[in-house]
N, C-alpha and C positions, 0 to 999 in steps of 0.2 A: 504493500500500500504506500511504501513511499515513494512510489514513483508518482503519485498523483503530486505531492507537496514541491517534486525537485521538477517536474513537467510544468508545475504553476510559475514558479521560479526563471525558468528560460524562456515563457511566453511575456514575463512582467519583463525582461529584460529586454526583448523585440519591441516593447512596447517602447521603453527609455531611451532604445534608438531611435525610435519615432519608426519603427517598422510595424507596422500594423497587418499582423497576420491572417492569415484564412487556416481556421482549425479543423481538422475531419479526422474520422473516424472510422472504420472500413468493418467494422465490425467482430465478434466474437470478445466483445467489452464485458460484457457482466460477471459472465458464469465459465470456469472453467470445462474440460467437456466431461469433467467425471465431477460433479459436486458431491459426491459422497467419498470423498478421499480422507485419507484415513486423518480426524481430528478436522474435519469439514462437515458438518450435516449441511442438510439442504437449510436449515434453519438460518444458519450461519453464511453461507455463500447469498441469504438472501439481505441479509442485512449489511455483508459486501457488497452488495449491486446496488444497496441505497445508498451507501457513501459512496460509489463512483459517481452517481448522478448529482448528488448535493453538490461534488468537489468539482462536477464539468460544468453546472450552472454558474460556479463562481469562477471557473478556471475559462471558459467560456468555447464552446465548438458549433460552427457554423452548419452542419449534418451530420446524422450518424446512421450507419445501412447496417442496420440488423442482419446478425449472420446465425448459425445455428445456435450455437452457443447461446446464444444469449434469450433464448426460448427454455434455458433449462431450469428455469423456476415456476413452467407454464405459462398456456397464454394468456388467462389473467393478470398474474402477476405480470408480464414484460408491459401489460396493457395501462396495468397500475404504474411503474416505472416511467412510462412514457407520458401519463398525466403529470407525472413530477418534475419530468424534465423541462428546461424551457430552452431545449434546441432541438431541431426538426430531426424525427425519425424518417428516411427515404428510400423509400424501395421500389421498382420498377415494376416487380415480378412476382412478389409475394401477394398472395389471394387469399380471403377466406375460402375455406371446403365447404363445398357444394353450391358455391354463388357461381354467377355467372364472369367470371373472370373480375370482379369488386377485389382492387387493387388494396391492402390493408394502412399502406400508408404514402402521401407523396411519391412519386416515382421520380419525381428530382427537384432541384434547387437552383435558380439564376438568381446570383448575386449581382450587386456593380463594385467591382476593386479598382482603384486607383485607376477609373476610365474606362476599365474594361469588364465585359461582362462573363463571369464567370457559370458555368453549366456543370452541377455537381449531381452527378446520375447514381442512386443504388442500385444494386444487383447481387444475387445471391443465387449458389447451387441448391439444388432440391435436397432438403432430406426428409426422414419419416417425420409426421405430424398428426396427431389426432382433427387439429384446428386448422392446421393452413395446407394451402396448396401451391404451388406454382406454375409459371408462366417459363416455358423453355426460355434460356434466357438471353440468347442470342435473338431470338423473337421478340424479348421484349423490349432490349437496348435498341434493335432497327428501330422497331415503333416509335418508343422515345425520343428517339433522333430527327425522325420525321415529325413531332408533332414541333420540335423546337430548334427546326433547320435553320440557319440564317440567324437564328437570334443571340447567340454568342459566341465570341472571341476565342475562348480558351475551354476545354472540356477535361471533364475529369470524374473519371469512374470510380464509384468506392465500391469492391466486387469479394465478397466471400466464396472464393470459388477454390473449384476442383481444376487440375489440370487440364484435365478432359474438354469443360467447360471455355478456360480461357483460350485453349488450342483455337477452340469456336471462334472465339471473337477476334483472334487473330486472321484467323482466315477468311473471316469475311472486309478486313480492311476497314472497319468502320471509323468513322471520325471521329476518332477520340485521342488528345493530347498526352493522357497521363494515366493508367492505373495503378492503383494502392489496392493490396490486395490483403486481404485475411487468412486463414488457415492456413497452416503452419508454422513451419519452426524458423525457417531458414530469414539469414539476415543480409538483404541485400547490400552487395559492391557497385551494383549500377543495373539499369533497367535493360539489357538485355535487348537483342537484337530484333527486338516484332516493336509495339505500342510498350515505350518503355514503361516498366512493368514495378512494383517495390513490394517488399514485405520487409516489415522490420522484428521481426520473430513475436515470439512470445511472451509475456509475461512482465510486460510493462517496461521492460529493463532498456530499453532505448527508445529515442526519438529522434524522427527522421526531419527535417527542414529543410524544402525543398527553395529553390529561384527561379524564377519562369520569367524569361524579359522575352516578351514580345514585340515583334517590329512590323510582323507580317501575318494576318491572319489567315492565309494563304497558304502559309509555306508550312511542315511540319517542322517542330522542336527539336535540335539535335541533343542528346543526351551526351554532355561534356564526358561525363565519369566512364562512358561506357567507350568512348572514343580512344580515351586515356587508357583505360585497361585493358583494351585490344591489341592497340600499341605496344604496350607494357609487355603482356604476353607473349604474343610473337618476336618480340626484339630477344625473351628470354627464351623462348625454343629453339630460336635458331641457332644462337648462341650456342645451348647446349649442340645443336649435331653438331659444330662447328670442332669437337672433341679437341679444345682446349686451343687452340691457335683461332684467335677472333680474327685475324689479319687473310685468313683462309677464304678460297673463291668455294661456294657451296655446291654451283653449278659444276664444277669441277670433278671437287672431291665425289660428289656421286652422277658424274655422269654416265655411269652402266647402270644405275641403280631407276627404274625408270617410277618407281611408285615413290622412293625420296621425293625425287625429283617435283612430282605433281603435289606432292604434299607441302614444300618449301614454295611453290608455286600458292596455289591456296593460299598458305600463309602472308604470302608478300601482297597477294590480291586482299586479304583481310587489311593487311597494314595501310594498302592505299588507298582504299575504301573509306577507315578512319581518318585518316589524312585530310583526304578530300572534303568530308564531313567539316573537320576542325577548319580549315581552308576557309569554305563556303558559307560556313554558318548563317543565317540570318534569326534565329530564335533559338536562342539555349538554354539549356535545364540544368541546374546543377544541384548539388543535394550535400547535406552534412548529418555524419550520424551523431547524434549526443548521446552519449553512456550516462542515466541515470543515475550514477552512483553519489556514494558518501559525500564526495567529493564539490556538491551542488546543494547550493543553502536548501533545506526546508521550508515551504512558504507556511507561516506560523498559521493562517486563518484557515489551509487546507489541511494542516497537520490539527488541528484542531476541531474539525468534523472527522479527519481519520480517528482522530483519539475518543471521543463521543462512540465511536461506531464500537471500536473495542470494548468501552465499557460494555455496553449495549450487550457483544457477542459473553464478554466476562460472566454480567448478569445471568444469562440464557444459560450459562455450562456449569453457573457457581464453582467454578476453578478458576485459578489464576490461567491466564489467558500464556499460552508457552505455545501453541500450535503457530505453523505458517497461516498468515490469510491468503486468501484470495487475491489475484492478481490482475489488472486490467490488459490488451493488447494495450499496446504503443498506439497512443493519436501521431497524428500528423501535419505539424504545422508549415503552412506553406505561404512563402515570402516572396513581393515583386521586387 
């Protein structure tokens, strides 16, 4: 939970730059996927999920897209949660069961940031529900798109998805700037070679800050970080075949070798690729990870609804309170 107090702390700080950020959230925020983990009742994970909403009211998030997780205290409860919150739940694709496709909340968000108009779309993979259903969800991102073409500058999808799923939405090319994505562990270097893509893992423990300078709302965003580490990569594999003599002609050394060959080929086509990208830029993305740690003042007014919450679980267990709590994913604040 203190990731919420040292998260409050680097958005007050954006602020005193006079950087005024866009907050979001991609989802799998409330509930871990096992709430009955050992020295966690459901009792207890739910009164975790009320101090993350008290602490994002104060800490402030512009959207947040419900992922599965976060239905694991029922969907009453996430429905009560959501009356408490005073930032927009958004989803695309989630339905109640057995309506005729009655969408359960917003399916996006257009802001205006500093001139430009921002388009913050939810989306989620299917899983089992007694209460909701879903909308395939590459089906529902077209739709959305089409209902809100033309109308903003910069897009940006907050997607609880499967790979399966995102595979989707890459392959259909659709016009989207930016996805943040949920489930899972892994903690993104750069957004990858399709719609650059991020996860900042699990469990609160970082936050990601993204920069988006626009010039052209025409042109796609080139992902600086991913440029850099393409680069990066290749300069160090080829090295390596280079087996110790960097001053070595590669085309050389393996010129009988005909699959070397194609593969240091590839590689140099990677390299120029990136090149050309950094070259040409017209709109670039760059991104900073922050480690939540010790190391990051506590903001006293969020460590103070965390502490409230504590008693609260203390009371319920009448033991001194020694388990882990609950943990929120990583929001993600995003800087022009």
């Amino acid at each position: 939970m203190g990731g919420l107090a040292r998260k409050a702390t680097i958005i007050d700080q954006l602020d005193s730059d006079n950087i005024n950020p866009i907050i979001l959230d991609s989802g799998n925020l409330f509930f871990k996927k096992n709430t009955t983990d050992p020295g966690i009742t459901l009792e207890t994970a739910m009164i975790n999920a009320e101090i993350i909403v008290e602490s994002f009211n104060k800490i402030g998030c512009h959207a947040f897209s419900p992922g599965s997780q976060d239905f694991g205290g029922g969907f009453d409860y996430l429905m009560d949660l959501r009356k408490k919150a005073n930032f927009d739940f958004i989803s695309s694709n989630i339905i109640l069961k057995f309506s005729k496709n009655e969408l359960l909340f917003k399916p996006y968000k257009i802001i205006n940031f500093n001139g430009k108009k921002i388009a913050l779309i939810g989306l989620t993979s299917k899983f089992e529900s007694n209460d909701i259903d879903f909308i395939e969800p590459s089906i529902a991102l077209e739709k959305t798109l089409s209902q809100i073409e033309n109308q903003f500058d910069i897009s940006i999808l907050l997607f609880n998805a499967t790979e399966q799923d995102l595979n989707l939405i890459y392959d259909k090319n659709f016009n989207i700037d930016l996805i943040i994505k949920s489930k899972g562990r892994t903690r993104s270097n750069d957004g990858g070679s399709n719609i650059p893509t991020f996860i900042a893992g699990d469990r609160g423990k970082l936050l990601y800050k993204f920069e988006l300078n626009l010039k052209d709302k025409l042109v796609p965003f080139v992902d600086i970080a991913w440029c850099n580490n393409t680069i990066a990569r290749v300069e160090s594999r080829l090295n390596k075949m280079k087996k110790g003599d960097l001053n070595i002609d590669l085309f050389e050394l393996y010129k009988n070798d005909i699959v070397t060959l194609n593969r240091i080929n590839n590689y140099l086509s990677q390299k120029e690729e990136a090149n050309n990208l950094l070259s040409n830029a017209i709109n670039t993305m760059t991104f900073e990870k922050i480690e939540l740690g010790k190391n990051i003042y506590d903001k006293p007014s969020i460590l103070k609804i965390v502490d409230k919450g504590k008693i609260r679980i203390q009371d319920l267990q009448s033991l001194p309170l020694t388990q882990p709590i609950n943990s929120p994913d990583a929001g993600f604040p995003i800087t022009n």
